[in-house]
N, C-alpha and C positions, 0 to 999 in steps of 0.2 A: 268510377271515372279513371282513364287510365293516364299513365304519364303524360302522353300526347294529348289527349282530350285537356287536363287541365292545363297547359301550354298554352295551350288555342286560345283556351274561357283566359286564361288572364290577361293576354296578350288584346284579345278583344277588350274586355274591360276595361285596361290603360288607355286604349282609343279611343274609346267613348266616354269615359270619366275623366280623363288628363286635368281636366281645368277643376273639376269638384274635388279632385284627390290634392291637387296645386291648395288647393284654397281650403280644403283639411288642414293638412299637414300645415300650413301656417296660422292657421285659426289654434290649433293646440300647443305650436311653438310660442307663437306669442304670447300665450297666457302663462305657457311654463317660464320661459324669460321675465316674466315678471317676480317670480318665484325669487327670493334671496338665497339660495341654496348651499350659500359659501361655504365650504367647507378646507377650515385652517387649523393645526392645532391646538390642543385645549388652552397652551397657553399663550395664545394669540385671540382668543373668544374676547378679550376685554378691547381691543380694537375694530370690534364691530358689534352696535349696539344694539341693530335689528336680529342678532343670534344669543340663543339660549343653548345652546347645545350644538356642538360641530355638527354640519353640512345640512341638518332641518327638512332630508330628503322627503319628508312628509308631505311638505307641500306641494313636490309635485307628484309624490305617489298618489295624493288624491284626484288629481287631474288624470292618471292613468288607471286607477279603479272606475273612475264616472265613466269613463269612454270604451273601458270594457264593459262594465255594466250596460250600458245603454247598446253598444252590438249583439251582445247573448255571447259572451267571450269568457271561456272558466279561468279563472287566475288563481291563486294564492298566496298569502301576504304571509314575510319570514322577518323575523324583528330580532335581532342578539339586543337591541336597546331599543327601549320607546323611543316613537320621532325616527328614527333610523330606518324605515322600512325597506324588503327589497320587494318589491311585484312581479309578478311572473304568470303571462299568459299563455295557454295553452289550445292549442288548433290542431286536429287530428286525433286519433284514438289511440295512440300513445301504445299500443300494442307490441311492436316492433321498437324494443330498446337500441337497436343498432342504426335505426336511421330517425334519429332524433336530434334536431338541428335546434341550438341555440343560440341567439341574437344580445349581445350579450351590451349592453349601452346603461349608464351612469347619469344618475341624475343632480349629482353633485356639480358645484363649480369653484372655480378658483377665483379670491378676489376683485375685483374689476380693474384695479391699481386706477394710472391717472392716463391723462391725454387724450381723452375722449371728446371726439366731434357731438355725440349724441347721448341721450342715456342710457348707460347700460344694460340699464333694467327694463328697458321699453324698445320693442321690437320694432325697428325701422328700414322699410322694404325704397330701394332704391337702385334705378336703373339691373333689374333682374336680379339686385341679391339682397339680402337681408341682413344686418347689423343688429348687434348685443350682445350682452356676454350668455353665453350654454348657445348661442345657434347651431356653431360648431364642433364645440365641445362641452357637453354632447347630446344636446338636449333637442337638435335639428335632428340628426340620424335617428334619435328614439322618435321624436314624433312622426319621422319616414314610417320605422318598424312598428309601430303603429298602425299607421296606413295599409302595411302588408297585412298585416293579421286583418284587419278591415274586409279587404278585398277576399283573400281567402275567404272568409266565412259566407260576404256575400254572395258568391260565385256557387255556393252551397261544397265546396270543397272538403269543410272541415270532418263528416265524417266518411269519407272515402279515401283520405290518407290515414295507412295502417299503422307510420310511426308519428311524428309530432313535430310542429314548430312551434316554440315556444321563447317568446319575447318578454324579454327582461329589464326592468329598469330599476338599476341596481345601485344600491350605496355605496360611501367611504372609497371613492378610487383616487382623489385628488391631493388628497392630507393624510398623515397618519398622525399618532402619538409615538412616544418613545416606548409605552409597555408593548408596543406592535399589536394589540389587539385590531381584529378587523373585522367592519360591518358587515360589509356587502360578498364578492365572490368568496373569496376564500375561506368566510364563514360557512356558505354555502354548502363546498367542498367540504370542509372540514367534519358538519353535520351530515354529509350524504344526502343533503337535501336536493341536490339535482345530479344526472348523472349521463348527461347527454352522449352522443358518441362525436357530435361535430358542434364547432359554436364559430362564430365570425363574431371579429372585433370590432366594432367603425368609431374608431378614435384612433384614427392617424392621418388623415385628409388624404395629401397626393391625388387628389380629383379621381380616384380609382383607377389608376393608371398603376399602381403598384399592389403588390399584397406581401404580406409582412410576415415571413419565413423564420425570423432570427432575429435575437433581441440582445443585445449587451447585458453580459453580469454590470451591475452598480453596486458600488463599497463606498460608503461616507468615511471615510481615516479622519480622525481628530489628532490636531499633531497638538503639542503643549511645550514649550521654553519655558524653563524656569528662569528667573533671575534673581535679583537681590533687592530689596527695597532700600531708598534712600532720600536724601533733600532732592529737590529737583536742581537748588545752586550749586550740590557739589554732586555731580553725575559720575565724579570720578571715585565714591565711595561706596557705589553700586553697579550693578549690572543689570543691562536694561534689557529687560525679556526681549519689549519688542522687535529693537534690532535685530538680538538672535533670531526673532523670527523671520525678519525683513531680509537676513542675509542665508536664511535657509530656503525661503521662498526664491529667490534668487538662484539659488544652485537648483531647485525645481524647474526653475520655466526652461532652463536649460540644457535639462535630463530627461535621454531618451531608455522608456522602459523598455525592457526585453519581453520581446514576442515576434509571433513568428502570424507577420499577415494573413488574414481570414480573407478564403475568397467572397467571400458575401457581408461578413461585419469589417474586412479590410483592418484599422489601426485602434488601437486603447484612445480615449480620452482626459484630460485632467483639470479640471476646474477649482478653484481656490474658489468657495463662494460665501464664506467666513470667517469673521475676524474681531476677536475679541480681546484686548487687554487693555490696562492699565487705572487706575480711581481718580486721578487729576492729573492737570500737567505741570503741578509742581512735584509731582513724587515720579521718582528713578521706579517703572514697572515692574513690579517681581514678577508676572507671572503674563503670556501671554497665549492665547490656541487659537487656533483654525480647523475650520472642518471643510475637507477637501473630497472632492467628488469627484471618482474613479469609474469611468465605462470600458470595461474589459471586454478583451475578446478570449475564445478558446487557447488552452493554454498558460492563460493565466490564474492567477487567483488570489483572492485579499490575501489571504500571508505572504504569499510574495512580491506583491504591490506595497503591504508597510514593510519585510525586510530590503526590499530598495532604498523605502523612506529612509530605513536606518540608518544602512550605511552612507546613503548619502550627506547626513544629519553629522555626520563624525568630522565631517571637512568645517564643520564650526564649534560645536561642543559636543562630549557625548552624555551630555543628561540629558537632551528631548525625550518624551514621551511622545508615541503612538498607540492609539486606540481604535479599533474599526467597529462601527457602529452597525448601520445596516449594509447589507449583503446578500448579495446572488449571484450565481454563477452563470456566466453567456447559458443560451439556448437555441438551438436550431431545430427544423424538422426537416426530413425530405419533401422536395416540390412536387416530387411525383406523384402526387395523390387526388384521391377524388374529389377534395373538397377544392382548391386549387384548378383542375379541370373543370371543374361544373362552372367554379365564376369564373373561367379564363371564358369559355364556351361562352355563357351566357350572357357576359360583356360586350363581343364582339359586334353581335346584332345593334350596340350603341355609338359602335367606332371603337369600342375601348379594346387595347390590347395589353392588359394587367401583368406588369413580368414580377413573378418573386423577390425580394431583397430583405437586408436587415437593418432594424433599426437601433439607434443608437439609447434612444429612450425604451421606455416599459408601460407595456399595455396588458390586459387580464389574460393575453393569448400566454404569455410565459409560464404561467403559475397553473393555468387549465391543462397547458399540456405534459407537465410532470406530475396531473394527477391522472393520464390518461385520455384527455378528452384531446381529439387532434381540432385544433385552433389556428387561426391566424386572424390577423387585422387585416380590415380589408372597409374601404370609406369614402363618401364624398371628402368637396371642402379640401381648400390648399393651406398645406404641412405649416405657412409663415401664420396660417393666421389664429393658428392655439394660443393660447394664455398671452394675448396681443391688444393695445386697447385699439377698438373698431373691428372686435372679431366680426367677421364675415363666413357667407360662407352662400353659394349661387343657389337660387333658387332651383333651376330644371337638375340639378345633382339631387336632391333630394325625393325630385318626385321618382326621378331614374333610378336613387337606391333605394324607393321602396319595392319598383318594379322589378330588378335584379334579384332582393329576398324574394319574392313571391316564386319565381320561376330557379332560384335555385334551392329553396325549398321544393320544389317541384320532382328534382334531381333526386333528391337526397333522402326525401318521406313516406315517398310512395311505395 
């Protein structure tokens, strides 16, 4: 079958199955949504009683085992820990290492928090979208990619592409621990257990109207004040951390770091997202830290981001302590490439005109493509409604990105 012939077959396909692939793809989302998949660190497991082990990806690797199983769809199941699985299904004869397309989507989620119309856990279709937590992140996009490997095989495709598409529904992307070990991709990677030449990320929404080029380095800095402990009725016998903290924080919101604007990642970010001191409010705090959350762009870098810290730190005392935690450094790739072109191309036939840019967050595209694999994100679903209570996320976006994989696989395997 040639490039053009499978074009045709799937293009056909999508017109005459729209409503069976619509009513797939939500028959497997909803059962994975019921799935508790949370995944928070270890020592956060004792705030939720339905987990025995961070993220419990299991449950819904089983739901993606039965469904490949039941198409004649070859997978392989990769565990660094029981319960932690990653799946990985394979379409086409894998022949041709340089056009080998992976889909690269997490079956992990992040707590539900509160403020919810509905439950979480229970998938609720309304007015053309559908509500819970994983629809959109990211457990709607895998049960799209899903649907692609479907069709493919249907169409009788799968042994007449000479390299492979192979769809992924992969662990640990949501939560880490502090020894950094990791489940899912970068296990992967690390093991050489996959080795694709292209992979697309759909965990960034933007309705597919963007694709995700460039990604901020992130540095967690722990800064630390010491103080003096004392009574709390004589504060003048001590010295009280958190102030120092409070009046360092302060000369932060008001300092601007040095860098020089990225035309695509544009400015640094800086977020105070913790704050920890003191043992009563009758005792003078000795000791107080925060851990602050740094989005860098090119240019910069965590040592230069806490030697700012420092010297900033001197206009109040100079015993602060800084500490940088995790770390990575911005990344970009050129737009000009094929992977890029085939979805610009094969969007347009939707209305969709996808322009490149970069994000401020971190998706698998960063980490794939400094092991060689050229990457980007690229997704249904809008960007407000990730780790949001009432995620959402439209129905026709999902049946459209399953139709988009099929035909840019198309592009890229043949």
């Amino acid at each position: 079958m040639s490039q053009e012939k499978l074009k045709a077959a799937i293009n056909e396909y999508f017109t005459a199955h729209s409503s069976v692939i619509e009513t797939e793809i939500l028959r497997i989302l909803g059962e994975m949504v019921s799935k508790r998949t949370v995944n928070v660190p270890t020592s956060k497991l004792g705030n939720f009683d339905y987990l025995t082990i961070r993220g419990e990806e299991w449950r819904v690797a089983e739901i993606v085992q039965r469904e490949f199983d039941s198409w004649g769809i070859r997978y392989d199941v990769f565990e660094r820990q029981k319960g932690r699985p990653n799946v990985i299904g394979y379409l086409g004869k894998g022949e041709d290492h340089s056009k080998i397309l992976f889909i690269a989507c997490h079956m992990d989620i992040v707590p539900p928090g509160s403020g919810w119309e509905t439950d979480p856990f229970v998938m609720t279709r309304r007015d053309g979208f559908v509500y819970g937590r994983g629809v959109l992140d990211n457990k709607g996009p895998l049960a799209s990619s899903l649907l692609a490997a479907k069709v493919i095989k249907d169409i009788g495709a799968d042994e007449s592409i000479t390299g492979q598409l192979q769809i992924s529904a992969l662990a640990d992307e949501e939560a880490g621990d502090p020894d950094g070990v990791d489940y899912g991709i970068h296990y992967l990677m690390e093991e050489n257990l996959i080795s694709p030449a292209y992979a697309i990320i759909p965990d960034i929404g933007e309705n597919m109207k963007k694709i995700d080029i460039a990604e901020k380095g992130r540095m967690v800095i722990t800064v630390r004040a010491v103080g003096k402990q004392a009574h709390g009725s004589t504060p003048h016998l001590g010295v009280n951390a958190i102030n120092k903290m409070a009046r360092f924080l302060a000369e932060l919101e008001h300092h601007t770091f040095q860098y020089v604007e990225d035309p695509i990642l544009r400015k640094p970010t800086v977020n105070v997202g913790e704050i920890h001191g003191g043992a009563a409010s009758n005792i003078v705090p000795s000791e107080c830290t925060c851990d602050i959350d740094c989005r860098i762009v090119p240019g910069q870098t965590p040592e230069g981001v806490r030697d700012e810290m420092k010297m900033l730190s001197l206009r109040i005392a100079d015993d602060f302590e800084f500490s940088i935690g995790d770390a990575s450094l911005p990344h970009a790739i050129d737009p000009d490439n094929i992977l890029v072109k085939s979805i610009q191309a094969n969007a347009r036939a939707f209305g969709l005109l996808p322009e490149p840019f970069g994000l401020g967050g971190g998706t698998f595209a960063k980490g794939m493509n400094e092991h060689g694999i050229l990457a980007v994100a690229f997704g249904p679903g809008d960007d407000t409604a990730f780790h949001m209570a009432n995620e959402y996320v439209e129905i026709k976006q999902l049946v459209t990105f399953a139709h988009l994989i099929c035909l840019i696989a198309a592009d890229l395997t043949m």
